[in-house]
VEXFI-705184 format. One record per residue (C-alpha): x, y, z; residue number from 1; residue in three letters. Coordinates in steps of 0.2 Angstrom, whole numbers. Layout:
// VEXFI-705184
+-------+-------+-------+-----+-----+
:    px :    py :    pz :   n : res :
+-------+-------+-------+-----+-----+
:     X :     Y :     Z : NUM : ALA :
...
+-------+-------+-------+-----+-----+
//
This chain:
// VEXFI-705184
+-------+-------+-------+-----+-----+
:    px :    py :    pz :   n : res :
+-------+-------+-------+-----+-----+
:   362 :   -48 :   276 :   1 : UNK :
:   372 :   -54 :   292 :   2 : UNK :
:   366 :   -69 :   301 :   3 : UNK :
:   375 :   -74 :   317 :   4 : UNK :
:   371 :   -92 :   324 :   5 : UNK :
:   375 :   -95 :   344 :   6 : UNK :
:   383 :  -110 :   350 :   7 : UNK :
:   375 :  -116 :   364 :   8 : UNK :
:   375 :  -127 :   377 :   9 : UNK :
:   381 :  -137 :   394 :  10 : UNK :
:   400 :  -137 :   398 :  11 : UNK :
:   410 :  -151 :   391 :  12 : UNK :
:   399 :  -156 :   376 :  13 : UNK :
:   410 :  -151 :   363 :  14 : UNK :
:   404 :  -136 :   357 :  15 : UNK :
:   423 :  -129 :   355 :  16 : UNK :
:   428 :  -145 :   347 :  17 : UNK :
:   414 :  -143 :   334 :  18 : UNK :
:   418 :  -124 :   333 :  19 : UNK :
:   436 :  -131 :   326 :  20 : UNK :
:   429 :  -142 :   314 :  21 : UNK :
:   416 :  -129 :   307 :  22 : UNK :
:   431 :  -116 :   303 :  23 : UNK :
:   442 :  -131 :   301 :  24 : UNK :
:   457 :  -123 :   310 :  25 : UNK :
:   461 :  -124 :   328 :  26 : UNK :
:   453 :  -108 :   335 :  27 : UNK :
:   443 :  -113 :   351 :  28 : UNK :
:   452 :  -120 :   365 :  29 : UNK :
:   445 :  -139 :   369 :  30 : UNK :
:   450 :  -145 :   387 :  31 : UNK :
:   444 :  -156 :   399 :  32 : UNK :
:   435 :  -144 :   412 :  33 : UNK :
:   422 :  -133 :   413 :  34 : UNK :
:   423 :  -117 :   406 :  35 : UNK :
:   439 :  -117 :   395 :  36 : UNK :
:   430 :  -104 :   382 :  37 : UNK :
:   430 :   -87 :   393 :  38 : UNK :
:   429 :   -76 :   379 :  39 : UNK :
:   416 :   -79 :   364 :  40 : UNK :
:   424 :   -88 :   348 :  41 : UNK :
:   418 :   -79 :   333 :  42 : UNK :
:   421 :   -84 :   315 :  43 : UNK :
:   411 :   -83 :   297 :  44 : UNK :
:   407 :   -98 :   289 :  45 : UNK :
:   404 :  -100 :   272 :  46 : UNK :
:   386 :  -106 :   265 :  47 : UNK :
:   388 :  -123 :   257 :  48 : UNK :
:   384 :  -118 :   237 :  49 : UNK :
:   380 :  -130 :   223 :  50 : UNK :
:   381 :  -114 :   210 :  51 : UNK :
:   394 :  -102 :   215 :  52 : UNK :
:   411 :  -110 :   206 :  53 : UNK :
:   403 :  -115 :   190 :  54 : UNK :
:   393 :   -97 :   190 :  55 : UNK :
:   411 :   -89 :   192 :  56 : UNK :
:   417 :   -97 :   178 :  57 : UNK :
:   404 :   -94 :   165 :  58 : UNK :
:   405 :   -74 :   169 :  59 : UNK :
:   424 :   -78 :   171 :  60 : UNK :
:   427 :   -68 :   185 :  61 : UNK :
:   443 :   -68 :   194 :  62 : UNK :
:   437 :   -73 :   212 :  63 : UNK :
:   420 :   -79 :   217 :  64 : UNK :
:   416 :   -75 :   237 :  65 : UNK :
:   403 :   -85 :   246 :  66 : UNK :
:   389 :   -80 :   258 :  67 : UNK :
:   392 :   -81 :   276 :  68 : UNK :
:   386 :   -84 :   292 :  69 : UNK :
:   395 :   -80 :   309 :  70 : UNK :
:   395 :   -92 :   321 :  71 : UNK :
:   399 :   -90 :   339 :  72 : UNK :
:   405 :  -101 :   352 :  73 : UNK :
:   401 :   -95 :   371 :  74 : UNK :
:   407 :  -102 :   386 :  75 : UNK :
:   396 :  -117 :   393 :  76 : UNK :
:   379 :  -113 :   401 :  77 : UNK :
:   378 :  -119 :   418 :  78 : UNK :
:   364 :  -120 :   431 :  79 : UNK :
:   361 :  -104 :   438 :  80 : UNK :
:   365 :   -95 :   425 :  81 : UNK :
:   350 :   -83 :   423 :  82 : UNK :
:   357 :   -77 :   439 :  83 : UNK :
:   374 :   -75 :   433 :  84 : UNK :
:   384 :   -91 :   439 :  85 : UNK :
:   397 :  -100 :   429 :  86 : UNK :
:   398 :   -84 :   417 :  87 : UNK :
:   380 :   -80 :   417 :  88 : UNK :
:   373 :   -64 :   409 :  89 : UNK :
:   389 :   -62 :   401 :  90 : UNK :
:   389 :   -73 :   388 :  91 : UNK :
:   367 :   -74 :   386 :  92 : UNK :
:   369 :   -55 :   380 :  93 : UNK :
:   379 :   -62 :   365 :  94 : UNK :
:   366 :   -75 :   364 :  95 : UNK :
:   352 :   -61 :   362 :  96 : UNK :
:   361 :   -55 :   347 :  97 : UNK :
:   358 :   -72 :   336 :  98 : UNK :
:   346 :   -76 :   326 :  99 : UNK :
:   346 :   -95 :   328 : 100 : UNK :
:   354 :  -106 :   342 : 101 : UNK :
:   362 :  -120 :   340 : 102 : UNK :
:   361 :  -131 :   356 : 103 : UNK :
:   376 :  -145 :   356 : 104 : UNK :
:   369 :  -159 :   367 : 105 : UNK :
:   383 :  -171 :   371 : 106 : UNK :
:   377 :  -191 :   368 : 107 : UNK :
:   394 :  -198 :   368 : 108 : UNK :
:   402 :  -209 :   383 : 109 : UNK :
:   418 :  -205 :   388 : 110 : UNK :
:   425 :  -207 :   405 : 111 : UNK :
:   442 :  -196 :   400 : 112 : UNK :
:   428 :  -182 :   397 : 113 : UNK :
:   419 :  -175 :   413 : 114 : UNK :
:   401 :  -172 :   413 : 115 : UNK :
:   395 :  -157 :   424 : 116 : UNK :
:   381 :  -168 :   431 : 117 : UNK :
:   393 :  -185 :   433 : 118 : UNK :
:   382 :  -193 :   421 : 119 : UNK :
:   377 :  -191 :   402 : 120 : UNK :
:   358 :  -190 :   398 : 121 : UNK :
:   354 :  -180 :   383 : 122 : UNK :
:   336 :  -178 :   387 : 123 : UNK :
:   341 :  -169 :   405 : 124 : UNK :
:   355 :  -159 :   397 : 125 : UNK :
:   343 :  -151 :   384 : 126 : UNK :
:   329 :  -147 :   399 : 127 : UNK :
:   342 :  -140 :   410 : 128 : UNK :
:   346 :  -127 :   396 : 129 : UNK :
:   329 :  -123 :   391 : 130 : UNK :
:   324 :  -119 :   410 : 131 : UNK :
:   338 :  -108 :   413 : 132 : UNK :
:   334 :  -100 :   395 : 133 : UNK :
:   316 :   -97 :   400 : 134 : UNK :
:   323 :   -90 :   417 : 135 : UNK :
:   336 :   -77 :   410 : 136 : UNK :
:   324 :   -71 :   398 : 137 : UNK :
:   310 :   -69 :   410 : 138 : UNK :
:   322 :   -58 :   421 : 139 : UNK :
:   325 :   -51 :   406 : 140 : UNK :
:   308 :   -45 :   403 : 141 : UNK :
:   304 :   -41 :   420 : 142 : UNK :
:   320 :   -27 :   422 : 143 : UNK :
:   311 :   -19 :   406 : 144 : UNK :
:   295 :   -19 :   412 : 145 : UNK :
:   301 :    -8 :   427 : 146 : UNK :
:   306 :     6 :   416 : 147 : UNK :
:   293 :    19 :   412 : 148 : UNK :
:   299 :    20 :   393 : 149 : UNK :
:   291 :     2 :   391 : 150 : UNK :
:   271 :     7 :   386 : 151 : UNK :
:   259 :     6 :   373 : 152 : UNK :
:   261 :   -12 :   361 : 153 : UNK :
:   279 :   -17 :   371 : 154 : UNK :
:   272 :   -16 :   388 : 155 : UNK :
:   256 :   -28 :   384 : 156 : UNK :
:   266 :   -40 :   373 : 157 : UNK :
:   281 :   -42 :   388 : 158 : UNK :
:   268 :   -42 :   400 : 159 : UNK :
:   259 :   -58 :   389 : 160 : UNK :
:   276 :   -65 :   389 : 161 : UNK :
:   280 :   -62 :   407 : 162 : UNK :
:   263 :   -74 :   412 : 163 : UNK :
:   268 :   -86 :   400 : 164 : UNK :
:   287 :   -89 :   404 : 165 : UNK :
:   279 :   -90 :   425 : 166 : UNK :
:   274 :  -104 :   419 : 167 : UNK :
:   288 :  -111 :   410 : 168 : UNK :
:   280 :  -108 :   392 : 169 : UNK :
:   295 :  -102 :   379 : 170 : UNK :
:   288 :   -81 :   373 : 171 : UNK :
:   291 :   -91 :   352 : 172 : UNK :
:   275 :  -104 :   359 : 173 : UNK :
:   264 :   -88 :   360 : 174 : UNK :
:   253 :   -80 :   345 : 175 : UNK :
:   262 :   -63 :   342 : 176 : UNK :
:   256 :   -55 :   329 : 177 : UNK :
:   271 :   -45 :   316 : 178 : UNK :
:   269 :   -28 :   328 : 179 : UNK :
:   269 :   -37 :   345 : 180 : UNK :
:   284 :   -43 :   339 : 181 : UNK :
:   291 :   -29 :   331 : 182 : UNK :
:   288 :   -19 :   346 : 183 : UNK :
:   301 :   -31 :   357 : 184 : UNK :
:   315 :   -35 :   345 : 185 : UNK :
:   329 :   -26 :   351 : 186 : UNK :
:   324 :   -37 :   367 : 187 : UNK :
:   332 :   -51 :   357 : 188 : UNK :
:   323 :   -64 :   370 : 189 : UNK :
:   332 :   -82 :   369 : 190 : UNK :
:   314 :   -92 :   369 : 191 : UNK :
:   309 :   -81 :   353 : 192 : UNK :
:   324 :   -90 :   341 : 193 : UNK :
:   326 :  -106 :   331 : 194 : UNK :
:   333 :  -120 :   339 : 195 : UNK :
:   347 :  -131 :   329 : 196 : UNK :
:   349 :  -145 :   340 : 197 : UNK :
:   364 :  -154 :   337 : 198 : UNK :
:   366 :  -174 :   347 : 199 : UNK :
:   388 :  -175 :   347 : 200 : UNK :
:   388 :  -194 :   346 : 201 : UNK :
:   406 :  -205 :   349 : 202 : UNK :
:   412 :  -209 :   331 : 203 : UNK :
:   403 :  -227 :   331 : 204 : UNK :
:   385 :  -221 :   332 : 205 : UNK :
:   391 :  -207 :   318 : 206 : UNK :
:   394 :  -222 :   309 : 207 : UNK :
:   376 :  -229 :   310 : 208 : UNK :
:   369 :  -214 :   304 : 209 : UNK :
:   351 :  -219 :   303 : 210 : UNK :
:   350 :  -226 :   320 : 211 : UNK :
:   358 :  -212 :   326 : 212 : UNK :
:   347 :  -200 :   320 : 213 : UNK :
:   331 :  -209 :   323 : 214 : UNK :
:   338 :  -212 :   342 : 215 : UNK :
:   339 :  -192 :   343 : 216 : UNK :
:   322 :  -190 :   336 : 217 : UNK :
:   315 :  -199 :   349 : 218 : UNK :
:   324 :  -188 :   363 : 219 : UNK :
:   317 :  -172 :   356 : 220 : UNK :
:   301 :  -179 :   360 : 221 : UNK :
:   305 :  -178 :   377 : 222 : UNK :
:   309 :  -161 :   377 : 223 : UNK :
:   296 :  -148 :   380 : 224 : UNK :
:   303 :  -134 :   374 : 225 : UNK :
:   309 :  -143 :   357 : 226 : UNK :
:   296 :  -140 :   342 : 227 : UNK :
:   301 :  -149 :   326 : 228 : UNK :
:   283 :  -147 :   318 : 229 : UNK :
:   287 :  -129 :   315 : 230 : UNK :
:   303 :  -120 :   322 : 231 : UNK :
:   317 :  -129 :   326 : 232 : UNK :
:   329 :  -144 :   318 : 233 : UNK :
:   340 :  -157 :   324 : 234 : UNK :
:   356 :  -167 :   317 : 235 : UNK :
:   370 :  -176 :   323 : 236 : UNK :
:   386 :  -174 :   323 : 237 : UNK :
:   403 :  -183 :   331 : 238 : UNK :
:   417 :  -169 :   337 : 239 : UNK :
:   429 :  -182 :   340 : 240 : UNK :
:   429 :  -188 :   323 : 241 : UNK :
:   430 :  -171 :   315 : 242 : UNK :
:   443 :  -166 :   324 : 243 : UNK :
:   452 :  -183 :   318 : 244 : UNK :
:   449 :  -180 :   303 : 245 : UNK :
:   454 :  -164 :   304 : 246 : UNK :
:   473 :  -172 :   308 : 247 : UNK :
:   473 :  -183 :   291 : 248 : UNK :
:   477 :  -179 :   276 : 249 : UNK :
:   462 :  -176 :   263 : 250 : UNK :
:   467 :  -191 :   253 : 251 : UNK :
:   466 :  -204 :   268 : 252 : UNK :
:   451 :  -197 :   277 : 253 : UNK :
:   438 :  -207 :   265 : 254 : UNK :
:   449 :  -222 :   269 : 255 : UNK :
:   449 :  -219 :   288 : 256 : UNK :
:   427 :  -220 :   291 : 257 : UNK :
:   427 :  -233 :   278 : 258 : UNK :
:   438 :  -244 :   290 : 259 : UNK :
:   426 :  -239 :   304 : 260 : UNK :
:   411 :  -247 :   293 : 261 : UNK :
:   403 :  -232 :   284 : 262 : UNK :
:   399 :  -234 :   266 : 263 : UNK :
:   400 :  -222 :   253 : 264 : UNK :
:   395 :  -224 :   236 : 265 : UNK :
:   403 :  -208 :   229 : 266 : UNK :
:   420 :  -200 :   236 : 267 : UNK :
:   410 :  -183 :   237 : 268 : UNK :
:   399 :  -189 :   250 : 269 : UNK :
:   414 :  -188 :   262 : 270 : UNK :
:   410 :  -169 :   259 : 271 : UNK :
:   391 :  -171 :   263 : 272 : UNK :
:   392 :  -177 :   281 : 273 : UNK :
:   406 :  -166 :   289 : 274 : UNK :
:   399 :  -151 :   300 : 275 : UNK :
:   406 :  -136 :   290 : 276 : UNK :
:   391 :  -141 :   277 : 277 : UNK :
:   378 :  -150 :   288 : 278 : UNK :
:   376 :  -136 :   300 : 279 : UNK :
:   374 :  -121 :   290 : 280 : UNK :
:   363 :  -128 :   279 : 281 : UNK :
:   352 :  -132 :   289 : 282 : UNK :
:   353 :  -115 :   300 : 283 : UNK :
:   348 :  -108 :   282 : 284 : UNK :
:   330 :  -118 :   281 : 285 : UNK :
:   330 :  -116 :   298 : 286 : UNK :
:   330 :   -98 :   294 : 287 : UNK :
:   320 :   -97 :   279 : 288 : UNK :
:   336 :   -90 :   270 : 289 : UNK :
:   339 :   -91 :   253 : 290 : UNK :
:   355 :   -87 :   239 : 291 : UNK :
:   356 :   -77 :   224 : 292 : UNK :
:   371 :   -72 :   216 : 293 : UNK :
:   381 :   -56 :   204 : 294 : UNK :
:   393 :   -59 :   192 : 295 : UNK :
:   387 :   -64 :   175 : 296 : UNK :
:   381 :   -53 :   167 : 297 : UNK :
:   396 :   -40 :   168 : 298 : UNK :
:   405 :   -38 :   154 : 299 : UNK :
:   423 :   -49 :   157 : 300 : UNK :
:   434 :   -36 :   157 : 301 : UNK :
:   423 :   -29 :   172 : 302 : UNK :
:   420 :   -44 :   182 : 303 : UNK :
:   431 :   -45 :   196 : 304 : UNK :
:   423 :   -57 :   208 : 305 : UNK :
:   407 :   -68 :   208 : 306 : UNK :
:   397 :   -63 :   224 : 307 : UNK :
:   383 :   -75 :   233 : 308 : UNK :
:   370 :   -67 :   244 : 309 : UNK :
:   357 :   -73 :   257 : 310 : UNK :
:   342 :   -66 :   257 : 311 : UNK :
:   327 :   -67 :   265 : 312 : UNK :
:   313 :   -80 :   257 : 313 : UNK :
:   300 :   -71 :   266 : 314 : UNK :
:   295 :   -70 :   283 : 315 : UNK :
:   314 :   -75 :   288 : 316 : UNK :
:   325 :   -68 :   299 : 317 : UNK :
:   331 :   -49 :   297 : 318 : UNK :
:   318 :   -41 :   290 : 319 : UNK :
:   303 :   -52 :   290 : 320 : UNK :
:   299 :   -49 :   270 : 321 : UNK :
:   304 :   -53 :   256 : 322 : UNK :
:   319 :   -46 :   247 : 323 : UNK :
:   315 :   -33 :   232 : 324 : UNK :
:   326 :   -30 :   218 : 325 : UNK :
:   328 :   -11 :   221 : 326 : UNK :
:   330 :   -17 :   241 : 327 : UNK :
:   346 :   -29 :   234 : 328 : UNK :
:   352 :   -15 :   223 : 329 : UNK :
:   354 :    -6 :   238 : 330 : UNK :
:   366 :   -19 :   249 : 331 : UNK :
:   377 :   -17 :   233 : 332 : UNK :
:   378 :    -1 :   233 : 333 : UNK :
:   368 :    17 :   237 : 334 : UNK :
:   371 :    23 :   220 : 335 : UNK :
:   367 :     8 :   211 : 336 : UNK :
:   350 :     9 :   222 : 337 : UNK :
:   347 :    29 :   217 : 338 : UNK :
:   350 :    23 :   198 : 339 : UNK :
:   340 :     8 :   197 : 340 : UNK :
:   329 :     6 :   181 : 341 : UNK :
:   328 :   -14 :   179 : 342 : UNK :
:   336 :   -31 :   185 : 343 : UNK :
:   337 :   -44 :   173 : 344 : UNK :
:   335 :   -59 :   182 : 345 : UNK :
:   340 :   -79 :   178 : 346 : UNK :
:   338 :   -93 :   188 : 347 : UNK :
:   356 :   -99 :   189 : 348 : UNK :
:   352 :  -116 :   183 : 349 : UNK :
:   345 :  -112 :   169 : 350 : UNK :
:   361 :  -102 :   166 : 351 : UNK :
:   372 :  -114 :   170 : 352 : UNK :
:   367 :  -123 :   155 : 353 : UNK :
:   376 :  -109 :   144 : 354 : UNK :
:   393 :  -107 :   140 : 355 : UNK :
:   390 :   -88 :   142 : 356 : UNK :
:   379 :   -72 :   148 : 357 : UNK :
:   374 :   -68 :   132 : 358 : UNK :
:   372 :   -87 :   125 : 359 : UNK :
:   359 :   -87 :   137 : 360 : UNK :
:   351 :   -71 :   137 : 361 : UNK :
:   352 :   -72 :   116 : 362 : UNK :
:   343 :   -89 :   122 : 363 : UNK :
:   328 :   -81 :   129 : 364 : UNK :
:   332 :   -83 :   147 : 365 : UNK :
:   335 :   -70 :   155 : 366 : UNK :
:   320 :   -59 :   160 : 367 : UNK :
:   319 :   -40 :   164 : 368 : UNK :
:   311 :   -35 :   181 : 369 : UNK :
:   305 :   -22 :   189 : 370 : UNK :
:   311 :   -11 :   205 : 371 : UNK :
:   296 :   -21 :   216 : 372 : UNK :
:   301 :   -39 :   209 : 373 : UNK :
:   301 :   -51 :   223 : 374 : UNK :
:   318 :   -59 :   222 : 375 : UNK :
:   317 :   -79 :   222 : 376 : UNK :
:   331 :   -91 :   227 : 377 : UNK :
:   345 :   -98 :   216 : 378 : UNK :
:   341 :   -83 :   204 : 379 : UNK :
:   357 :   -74 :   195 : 380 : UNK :
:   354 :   -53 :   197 : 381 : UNK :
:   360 :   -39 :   186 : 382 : UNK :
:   355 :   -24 :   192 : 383 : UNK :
:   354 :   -10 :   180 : 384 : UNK :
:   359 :     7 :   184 : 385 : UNK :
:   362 :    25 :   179 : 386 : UNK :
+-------+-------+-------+-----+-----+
//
């Protein structure tokens, strides 16, 4: 399953910063002026796994290869942009092929960093970039309803969404049911997607996380177009001290926040609070995503690498249903899925308790499934074929 993530928002609010310190290398270029990202920055970042390693070593594989996400970095949105200023339509098409937007607001000060506006007010920011979303993809809708190829089911949904967007509503606050949206998916409307909404504070407020945090809270509450309840998220993050970071060696990076006041009572939570693990986790429940892995299971001599793969929970982004066994035999491979007779399944856990495939399965538990098992999160799957 491929699962892109947009990075969104105003010029100048760190979202190439934050790009950096999500790939942790220097890919997108960070200047001081509006638009220094003309082209999209695309990268795959791996799925923060609690399993992966230790599952590796008990099928003792040579490798072990993490899901992915790719995220993409677009040049700042400006005003106007639904009508193609700044870069305009360019960048919104590669919008319209995410499945989740994540929409950097800046809440930092900083008079060596230009605002577009000549003043920072995250509240403002975030509903200058939900208005011009609702505007681009009601142009959107409208350029497709012209067509005489647009009838039946697709024609009465956009026309529903047209009406609602008018009046400044997002398409995702309507009740479509699975065909209505079905029939407009390759439109890839922006106001249909899950929002991320990320608060880049200066490297003080990171420090006082819980402030910072609740203080975001509250400005999503201001926000129309937000919806916590049901749809979106929201965290916090500080490019600046990321990218510091990023400068210092591993060994004095714990050393450096505590100096700025943060407390940690385990070094590993250093780990736990940069981007490159914040953000895609939370793109994953945003998503309704969920992992499952192959590996164990193969005999050693055989097992090359130890694979994680996301997968839908149900009702999630790609497909919009769950994930069958005979369905995941098929991303392996077409012949495994033509071969399929059973998968033995184990939650990797429970696994994880064994020193071996077969010390567990001779334990009683690892269970045989059928092709129309409904494959579960943090489950271990070997598919077996002929």
């Amino acid at each position: 399953m491929k699962i892109k993530v947009g990075i969104l928002g105003l010029p100048n609010v760190g979202k190439s910063t934050l790009f950096n310190a999500l790939v942790q290398k220097s890919i997108a270029h960070a200047a001081n002026f509006p638009f220094c990202t003309i082209d999209p920055n695309v990268a795959p970042i791996p799925v923060p796994d609690p399993y992966l390693e230790r599952l590796g070593r008990v099928a003792q594989s040579k490798a072990v290869k993490p899901a992915t996400m790719e995220w993409v970095d677009v040049a700042g949105l400006a005003k106007g942009a639904h009508r193609g200023e700044g870069l305009g339509n360019r960048f919104l098409a590669s919008l319209r092929e995410c499945d989740a937007i994540c929409h950097i607001i800046r809440a930092f000060e900083d008079p060596n960093v230009v605002h577009v506006d000549g003043q920072v007010d995250p509240v403002s920011d975030a509903n200058v970039i939900g208005l011009e979303l609702i505007l681009a993809d009601l142009a959107h809708v409208e350029r497709r309803l012209e067509k005489t190829t647009c009838s039946g089911v697709e024609r009465a949904t956009l026309e529903s969404i047209a009406e609602s967007l008018e009046k400044g509503i997002p398409a995702r606050d309507l009740q479509l049911s699975k065909e209505d949206l079905l029939s407009i998916k390759s439109m890839g409307l922006l106001t249909l997607k899950p929002f991320l909404y990320v608060f880049n504070v200066d490297e003080v407020d990171f420090c006082y996380r819980e402030q910072a945090l609740e203080t975001a809270r509250e400005r999503l509450q201001l926000i129309p177009y937000c919806d916590l309840e049901t749809k979106d998220n929201f965290t916090i993050v500080s490019a600046k001290m990321e990218a510091n970071l990023g400068e210092k060696p591993r060994e004095t990076q714990l050393s450096y926040l505590q100096d700025m006041g943060m407390e940690f009572e385990k070094d590993d939570q250093l780990e736990g609070i940069r981007s490159y693990n914040v953000m895609p986790t939370m793109v994953q429940r945003l998503l309704n995503l969920g992992l499952v892995y192959t590996g164990p299971g193969v005999a050693s001599s055989r097992s090359q690498t130890t694979k994680a793969y996301m997968i839908d929970s149900g009702g999630g982004a790609s497909t919009g249903r769950a994930t069958t066994a005979h369905d995941f035999s098929g991303r392996l491979h077409g012949d495994i899925r033509k071969g399929f007779t059973r998968a033995e399944i184990t939650k990797a856990e429970a696994l994880l308790k064994y020193d071996s495939y077969v010390a567990a399965k001779d334990a009683g538990i690892v269970r045989t499934e059928g092709r129309d098992y409904i494959l579960q999160p943090d489950e271990v799957v070997y598919i077996k074929w002929k």
